[in-house]
C-alpha positions in Angstrom: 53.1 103.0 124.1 51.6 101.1 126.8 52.1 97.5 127.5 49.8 95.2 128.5 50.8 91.9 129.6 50.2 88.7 132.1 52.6 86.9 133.7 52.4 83.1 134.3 54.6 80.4 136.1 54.5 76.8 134.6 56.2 73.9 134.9 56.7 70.8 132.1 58.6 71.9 129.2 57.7 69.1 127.1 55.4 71.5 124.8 58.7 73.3 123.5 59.9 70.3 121.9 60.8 71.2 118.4 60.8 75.0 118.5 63.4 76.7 118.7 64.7 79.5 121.5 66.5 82.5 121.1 69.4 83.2 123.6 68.8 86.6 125.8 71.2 88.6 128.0 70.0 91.7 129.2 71.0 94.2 131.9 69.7 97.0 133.8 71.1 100.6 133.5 68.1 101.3 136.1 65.9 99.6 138.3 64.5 102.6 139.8 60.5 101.5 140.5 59.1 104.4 138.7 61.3 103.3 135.2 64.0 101.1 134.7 66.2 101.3 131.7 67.6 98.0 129.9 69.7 97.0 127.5 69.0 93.4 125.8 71.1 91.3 123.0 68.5 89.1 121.9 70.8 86.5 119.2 72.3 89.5 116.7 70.3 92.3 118.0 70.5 95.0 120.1 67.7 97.3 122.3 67.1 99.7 124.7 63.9 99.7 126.4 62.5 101.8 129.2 59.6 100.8 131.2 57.5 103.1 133.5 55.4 102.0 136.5 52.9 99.6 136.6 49.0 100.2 137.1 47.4 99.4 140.3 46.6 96.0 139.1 50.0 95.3 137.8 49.2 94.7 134.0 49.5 97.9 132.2 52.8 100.0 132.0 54.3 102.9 129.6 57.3 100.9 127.5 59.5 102.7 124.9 61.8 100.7 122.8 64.7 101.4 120.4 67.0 98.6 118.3 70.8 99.7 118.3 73.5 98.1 117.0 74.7 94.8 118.6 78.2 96.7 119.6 76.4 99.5 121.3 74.8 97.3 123.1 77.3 95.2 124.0 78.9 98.4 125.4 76.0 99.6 127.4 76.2 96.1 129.1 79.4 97.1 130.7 77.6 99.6 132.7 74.5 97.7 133.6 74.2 97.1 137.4 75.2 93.5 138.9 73.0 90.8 138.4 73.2 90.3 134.2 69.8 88.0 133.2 70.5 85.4 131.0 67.5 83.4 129.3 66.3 81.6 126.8 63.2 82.7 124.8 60.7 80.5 123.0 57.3 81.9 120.8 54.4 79.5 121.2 51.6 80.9 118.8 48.3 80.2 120.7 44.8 80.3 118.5 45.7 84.7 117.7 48.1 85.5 121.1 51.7 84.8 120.8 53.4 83.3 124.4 56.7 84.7 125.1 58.5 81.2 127.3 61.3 82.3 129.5 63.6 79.7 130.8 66.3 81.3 132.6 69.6 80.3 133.3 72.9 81.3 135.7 71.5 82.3 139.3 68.0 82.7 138.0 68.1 78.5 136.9 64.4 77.1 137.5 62.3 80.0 136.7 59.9 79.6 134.3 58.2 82.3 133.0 55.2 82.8 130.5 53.8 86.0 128.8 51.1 86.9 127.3 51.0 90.5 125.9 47.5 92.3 125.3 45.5 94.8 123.5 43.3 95.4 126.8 43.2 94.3 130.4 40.4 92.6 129.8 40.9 90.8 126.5 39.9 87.2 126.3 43.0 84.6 125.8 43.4 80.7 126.0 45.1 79.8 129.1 47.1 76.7 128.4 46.7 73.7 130.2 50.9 73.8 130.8 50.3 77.3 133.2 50.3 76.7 136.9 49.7 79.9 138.5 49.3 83.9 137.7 52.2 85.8 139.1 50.5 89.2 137.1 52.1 92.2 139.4 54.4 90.7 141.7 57.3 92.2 141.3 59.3 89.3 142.3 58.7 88.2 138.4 59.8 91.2 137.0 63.4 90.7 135.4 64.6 94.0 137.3 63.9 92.2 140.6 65.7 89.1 139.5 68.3 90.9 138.8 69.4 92.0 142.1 66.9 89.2 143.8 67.9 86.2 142.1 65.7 83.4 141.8 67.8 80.7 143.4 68.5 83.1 146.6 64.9 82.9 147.2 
């Protein structure tokens, strides 16, 4: 399956106020630039996701995903490389897109992170009045980079 997504930076909270997050820890078994490999708890779940190289413009990439059991999971976190993400997740339902929020914690504390995912690259969305600026293809956003580049050694 191929993913299509934009990647946004943003700064006031304040339009979270009353819904609720999820909690998300995930690791990397990979971060090889042609596919990393990660493992993710997201509150009493468990997955494995592998993500192929980006398009040119940075929007488009293969993704595979598989749920496994919280345990196995919790296992495969014990071989993820350094660097562990921790983040809190938020769903903000926008006229028929659904924003993923990230608000990251641990070494990663202050980024803030909004996705959009897409069915094409050039499907009209809302841009919220709450996004500052487009960070679509820098790697420096992906959560593999953060992971061994975090946020708050930058």
């Amino acid at each position: 399956m191929t993913e299509i997504e934009r990647k946004f930076l943003f700064k006031n909270t304040d339009f979270l106020k009353g819904i609720e997050g999820k909690r998300i820890t995930q690791g990397y078994l990979s971060t090889d630039p042609e596919r990393t490999v990660r493992v993710r708890i997201k509150s009493d779940q468990g997955f494995l996701t592998i993500k192929g190289k980006s398009n040119q413009s940075g929007l488009s990439r293969y993704e595979w995903e598989k749920e496994i059991t919280i345990q196995e999971a919790e296992q495969l976190l014990q071989l993820c490389l350094p660097g562990v993400i921790d983040k809190t997740r938020y769903e903000v339902v926008i006229e028929n897109h659904t924003w993923e929020i990230d608000i990251f914690h641990g070494e990663n504390n202050g980024l803030l992170l909004a996705e959009i995912e897409l069915q094409s690259e050039e499907e009209y969305f809302l841009k919220p009045e709450w996004l500052v600026k487009e960070v679509t293809g820098d790697v420096r956003y992906y959560n593999s980079y953060i992971s061994a580049q975090p946020f708050s050694k930058w």
